[in-house]
ROVEX-340512 format. One record per residue: residue number from 1; residue in one letter; x, y, z of N, C-alpha, C, CB in turn. Coordinates in pm, 1 decimal, m for minus. Glycine has a CB too. Layout:
NUM  a  X  Y  Z  X  Y  Z  X  Y  Z  X  Y  Z
...
! end
This chain:
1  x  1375.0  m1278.3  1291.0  1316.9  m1262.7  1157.7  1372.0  m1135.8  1094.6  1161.2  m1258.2  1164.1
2  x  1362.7  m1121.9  934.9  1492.1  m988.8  859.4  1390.5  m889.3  938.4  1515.5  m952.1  620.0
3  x  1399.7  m773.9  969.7  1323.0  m716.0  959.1  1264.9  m599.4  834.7  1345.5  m694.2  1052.8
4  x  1315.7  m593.9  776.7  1265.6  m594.8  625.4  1138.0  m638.7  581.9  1344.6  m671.4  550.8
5  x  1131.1  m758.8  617.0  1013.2  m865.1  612.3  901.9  m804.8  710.5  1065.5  m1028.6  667.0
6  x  948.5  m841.3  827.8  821.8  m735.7  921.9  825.0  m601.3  848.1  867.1  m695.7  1116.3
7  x  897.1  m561.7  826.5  845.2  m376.2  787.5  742.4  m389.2  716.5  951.0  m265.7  688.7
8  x  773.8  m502.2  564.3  679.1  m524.1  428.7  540.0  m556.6  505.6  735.9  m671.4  309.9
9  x  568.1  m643.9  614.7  433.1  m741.9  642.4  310.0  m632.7  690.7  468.3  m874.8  788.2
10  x  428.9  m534.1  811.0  350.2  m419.6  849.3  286.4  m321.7  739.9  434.7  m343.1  932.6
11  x  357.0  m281.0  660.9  264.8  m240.0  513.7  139.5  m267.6  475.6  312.9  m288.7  405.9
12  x  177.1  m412.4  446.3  41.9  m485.0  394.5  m89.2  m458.1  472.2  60.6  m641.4  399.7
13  x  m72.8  m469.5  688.2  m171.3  m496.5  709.9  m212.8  m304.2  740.4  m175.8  m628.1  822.5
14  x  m188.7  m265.6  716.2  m208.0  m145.2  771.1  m244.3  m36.1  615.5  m55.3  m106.6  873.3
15  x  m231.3  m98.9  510.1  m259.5  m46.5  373.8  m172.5  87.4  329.3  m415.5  m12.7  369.0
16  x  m153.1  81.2  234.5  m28.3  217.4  126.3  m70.3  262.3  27.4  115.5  172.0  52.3
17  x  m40.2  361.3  m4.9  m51.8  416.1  m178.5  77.0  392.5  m232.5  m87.0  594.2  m208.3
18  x  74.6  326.2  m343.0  199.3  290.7  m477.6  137.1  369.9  m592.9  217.8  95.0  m536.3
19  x  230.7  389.8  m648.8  196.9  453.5  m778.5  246.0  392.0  m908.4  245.8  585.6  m775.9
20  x  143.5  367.2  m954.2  166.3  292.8  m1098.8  189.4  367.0  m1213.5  54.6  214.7  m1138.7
21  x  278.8  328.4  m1258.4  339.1  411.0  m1413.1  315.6  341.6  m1579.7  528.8  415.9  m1397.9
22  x  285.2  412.7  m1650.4  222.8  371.7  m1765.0  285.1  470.7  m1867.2  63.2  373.6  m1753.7
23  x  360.0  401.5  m1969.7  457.9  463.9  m2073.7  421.5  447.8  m2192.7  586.2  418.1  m2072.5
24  x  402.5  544.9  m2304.0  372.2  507.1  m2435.3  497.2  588.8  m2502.7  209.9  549.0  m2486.7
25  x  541.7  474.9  m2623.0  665.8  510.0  m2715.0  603.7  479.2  m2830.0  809.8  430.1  m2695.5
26  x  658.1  579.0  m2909.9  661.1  585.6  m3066.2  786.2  554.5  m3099.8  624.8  719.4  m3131.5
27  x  794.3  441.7  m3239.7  915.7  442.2  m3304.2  920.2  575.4  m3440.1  932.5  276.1  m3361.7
28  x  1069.9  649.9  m3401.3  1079.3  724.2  m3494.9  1167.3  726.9  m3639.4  1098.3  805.1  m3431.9
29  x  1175.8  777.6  m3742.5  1238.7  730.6  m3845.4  1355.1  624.8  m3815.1  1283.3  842.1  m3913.3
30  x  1436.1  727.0  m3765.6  1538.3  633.5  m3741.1  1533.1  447.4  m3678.1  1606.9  719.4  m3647.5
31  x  1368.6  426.6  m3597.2  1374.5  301.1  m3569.0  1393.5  297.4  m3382.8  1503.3  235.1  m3667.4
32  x  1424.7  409.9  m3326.3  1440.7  463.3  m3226.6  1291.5  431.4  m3100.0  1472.5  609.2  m3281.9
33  x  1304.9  395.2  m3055.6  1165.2  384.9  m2931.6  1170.9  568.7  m2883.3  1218.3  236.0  m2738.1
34  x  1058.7  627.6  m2880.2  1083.2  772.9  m2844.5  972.1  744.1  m2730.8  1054.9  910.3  m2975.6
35  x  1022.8  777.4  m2578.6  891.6  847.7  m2517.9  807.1  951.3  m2554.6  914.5  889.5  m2419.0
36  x  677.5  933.0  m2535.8  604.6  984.2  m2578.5  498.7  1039.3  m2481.7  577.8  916.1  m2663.2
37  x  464.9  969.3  m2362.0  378.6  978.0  m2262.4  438.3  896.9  m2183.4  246.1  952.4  m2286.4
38  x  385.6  981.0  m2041.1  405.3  894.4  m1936.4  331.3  994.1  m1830.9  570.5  848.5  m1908.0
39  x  274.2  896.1  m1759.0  112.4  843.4  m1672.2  176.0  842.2  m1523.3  31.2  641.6  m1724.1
40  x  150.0  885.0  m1442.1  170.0  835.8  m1276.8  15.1  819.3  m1239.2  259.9  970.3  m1156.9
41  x  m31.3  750.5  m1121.4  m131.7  701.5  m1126.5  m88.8  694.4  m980.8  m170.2  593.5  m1224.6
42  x  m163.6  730.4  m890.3  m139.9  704.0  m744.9  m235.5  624.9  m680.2  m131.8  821.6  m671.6
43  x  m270.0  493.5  m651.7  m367.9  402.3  m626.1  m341.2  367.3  m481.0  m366.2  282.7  m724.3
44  x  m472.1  270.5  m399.5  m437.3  312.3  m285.3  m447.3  99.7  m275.1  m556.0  459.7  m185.2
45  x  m353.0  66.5  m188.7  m399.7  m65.7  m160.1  m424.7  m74.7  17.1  m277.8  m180.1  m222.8
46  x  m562.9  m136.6  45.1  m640.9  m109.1  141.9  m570.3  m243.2  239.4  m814.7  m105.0  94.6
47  x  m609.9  m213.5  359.1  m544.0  m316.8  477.3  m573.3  m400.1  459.6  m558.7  m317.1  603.6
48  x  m496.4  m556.8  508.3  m518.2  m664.9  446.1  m545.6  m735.6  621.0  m380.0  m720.1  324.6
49  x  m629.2  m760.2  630.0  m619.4  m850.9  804.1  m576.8  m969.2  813.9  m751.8  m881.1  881.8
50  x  m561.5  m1062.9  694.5  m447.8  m1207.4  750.8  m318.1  m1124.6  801.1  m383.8  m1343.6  591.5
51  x  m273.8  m983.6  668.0  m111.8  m1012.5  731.4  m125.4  m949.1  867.8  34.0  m929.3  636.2
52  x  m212.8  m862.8  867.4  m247.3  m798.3  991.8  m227.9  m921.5  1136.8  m421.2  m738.3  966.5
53  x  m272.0  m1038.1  1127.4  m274.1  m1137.9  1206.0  m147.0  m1199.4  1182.9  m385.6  m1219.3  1188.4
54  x  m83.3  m1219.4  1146.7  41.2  m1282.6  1091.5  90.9  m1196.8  1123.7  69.2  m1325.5  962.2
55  x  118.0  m1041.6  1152.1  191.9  m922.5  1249.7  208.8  m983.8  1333.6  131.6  m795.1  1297.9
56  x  48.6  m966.4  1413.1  56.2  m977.6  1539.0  117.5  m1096.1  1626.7  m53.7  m961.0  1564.4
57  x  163.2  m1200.3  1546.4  189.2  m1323.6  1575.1  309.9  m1298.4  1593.0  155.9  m1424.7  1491.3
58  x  352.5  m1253.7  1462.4  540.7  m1252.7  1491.7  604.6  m1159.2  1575.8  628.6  m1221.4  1360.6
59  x  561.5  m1082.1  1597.2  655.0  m951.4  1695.6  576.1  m970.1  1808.7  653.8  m760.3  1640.4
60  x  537.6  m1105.4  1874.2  519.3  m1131.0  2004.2  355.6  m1068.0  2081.3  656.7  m1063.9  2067.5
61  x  308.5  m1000.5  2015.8  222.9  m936.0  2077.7  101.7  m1054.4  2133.8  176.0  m819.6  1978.0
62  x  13.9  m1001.9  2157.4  m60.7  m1107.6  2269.9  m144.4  m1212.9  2139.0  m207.5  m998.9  2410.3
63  x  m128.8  m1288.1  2156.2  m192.3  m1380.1  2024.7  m337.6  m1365.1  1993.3  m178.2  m1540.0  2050.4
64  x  m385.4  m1373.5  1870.3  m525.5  m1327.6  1825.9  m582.4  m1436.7  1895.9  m564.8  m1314.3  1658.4
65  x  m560.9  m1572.0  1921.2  m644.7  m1694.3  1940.8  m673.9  m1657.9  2084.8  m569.8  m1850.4  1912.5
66  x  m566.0  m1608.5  2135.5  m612.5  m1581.7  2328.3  m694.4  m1495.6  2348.2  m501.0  m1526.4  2437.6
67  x  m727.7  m1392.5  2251.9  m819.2  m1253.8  2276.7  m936.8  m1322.8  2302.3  m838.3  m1134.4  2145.2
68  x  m994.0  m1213.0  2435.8  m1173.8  m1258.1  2436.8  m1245.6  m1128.9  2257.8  m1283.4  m1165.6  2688.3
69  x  m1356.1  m1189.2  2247.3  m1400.0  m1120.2  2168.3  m1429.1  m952.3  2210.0  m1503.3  m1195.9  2132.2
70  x  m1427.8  m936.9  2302.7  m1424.9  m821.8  2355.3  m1270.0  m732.2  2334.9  m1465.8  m852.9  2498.5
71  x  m1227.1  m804.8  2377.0  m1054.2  m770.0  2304.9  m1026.3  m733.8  2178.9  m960.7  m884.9  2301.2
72  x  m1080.3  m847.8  2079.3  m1062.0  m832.5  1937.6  m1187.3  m696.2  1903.3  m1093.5  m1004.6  1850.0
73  x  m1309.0  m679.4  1989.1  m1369.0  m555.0  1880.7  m1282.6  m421.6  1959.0  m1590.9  m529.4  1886.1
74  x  m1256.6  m406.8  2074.8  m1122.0  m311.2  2120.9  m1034.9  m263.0  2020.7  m1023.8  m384.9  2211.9
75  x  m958.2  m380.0  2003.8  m804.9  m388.1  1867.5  m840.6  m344.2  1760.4  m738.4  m540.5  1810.5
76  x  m963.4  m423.8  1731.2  m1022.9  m354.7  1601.7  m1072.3  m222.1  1599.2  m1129.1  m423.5  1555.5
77  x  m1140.3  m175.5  1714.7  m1168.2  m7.7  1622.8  m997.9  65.9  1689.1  m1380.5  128.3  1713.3
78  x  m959.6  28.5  1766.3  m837.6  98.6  1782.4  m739.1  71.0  1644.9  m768.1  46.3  1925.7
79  x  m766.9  m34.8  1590.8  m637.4  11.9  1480.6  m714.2  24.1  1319.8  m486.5  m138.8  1474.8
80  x  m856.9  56.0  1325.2  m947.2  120.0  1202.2  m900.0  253.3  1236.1  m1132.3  100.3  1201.8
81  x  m898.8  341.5  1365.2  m875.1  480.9  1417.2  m759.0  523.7  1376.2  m878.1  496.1  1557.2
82  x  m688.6  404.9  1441.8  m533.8  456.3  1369.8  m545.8  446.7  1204.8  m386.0  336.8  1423.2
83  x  m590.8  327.2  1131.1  m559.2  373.6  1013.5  m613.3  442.3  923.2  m534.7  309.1  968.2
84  x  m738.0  496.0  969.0  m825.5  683.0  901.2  m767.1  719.2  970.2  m996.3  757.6  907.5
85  x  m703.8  767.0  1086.8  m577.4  873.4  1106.8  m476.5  891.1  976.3  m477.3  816.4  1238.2
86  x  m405.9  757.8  1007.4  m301.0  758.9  878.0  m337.3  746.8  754.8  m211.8  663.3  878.3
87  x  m436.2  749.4  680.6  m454.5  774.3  569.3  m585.8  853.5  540.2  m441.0  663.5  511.2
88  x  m581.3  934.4  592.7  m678.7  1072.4  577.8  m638.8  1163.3  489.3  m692.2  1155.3  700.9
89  x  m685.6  1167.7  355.8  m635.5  1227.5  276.9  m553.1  1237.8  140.0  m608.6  1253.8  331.9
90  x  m527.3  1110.1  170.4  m454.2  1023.9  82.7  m526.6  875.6  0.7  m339.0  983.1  176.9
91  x  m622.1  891.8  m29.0  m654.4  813.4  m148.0  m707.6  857.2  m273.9  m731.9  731.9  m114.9
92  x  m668.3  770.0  m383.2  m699.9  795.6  m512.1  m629.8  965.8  m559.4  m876.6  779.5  m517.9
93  x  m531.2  1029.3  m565.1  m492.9  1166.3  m629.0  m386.8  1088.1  m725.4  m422.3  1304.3  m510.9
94  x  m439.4  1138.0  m824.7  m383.0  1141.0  m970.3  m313.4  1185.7  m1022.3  m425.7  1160.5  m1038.4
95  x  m168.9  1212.8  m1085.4  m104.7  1301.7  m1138.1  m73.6  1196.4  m1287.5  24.6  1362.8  m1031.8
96  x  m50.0  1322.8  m1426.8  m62.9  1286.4  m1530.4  58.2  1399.5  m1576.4  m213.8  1281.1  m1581.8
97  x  149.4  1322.9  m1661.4  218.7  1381.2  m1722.5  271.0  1400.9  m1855.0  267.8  1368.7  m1675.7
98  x  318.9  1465.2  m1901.1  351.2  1448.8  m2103.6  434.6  1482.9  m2116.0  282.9  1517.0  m2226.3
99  x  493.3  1408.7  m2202.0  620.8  1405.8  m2285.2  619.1  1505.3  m2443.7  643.1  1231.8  m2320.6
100  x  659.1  1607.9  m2468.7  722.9  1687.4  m2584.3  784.1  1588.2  m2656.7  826.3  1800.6  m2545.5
101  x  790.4  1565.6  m2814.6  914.8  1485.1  m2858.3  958.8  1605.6  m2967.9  879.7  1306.0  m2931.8
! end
């Protein structure tokens, strides 16, 4: 499989911050689009557990259907731990910026 694809999939289940951008233009005499503002916005998208299961499927690891339930609440706080490890600190910060014309 690309691994590209696993990298993305691993993303998804394990959750990221993207930052969304938001632009406002004025047209000026001339007819010209002028920036005018522009917005960064740092948002957080939270773990997703299908792809999380759909991971675990493809890179071989022990299949979710074979786990005893005892297994699955294991996996589960072991990889909630890991991911407030990895994202401690990092949700919702805002940065805002302006444009001079």
């Amino acid at each position: 499989m690309d691994e590209e694809l696993v990298k993305a999939l691993l993303k998804k289940a394990t959750g990221y911050n993207y930052d969304e951008i938001t632009e406002e233009y004025v047209v000026d005499e001339s007819g010209q689009a002028v920036l005018t503002k522009k917005k960064v916005t740092t948002k957080y998208y939270p773990p997703d557990s299908g792809a999380l299961k759909t991971y675990l499927e493809l890179v071989g690891e022990s299949a979710v259907e074979d786990m005893t339930d005892e297994e699955l609440q294991k996996e589960k706080a072991r990889l909630l731990k890991q991911l407030a490890d990895m994202n401690k600190g990092k949700r919702g910060t805002k940065k805002s910026e302006s444009v001079q014309t």
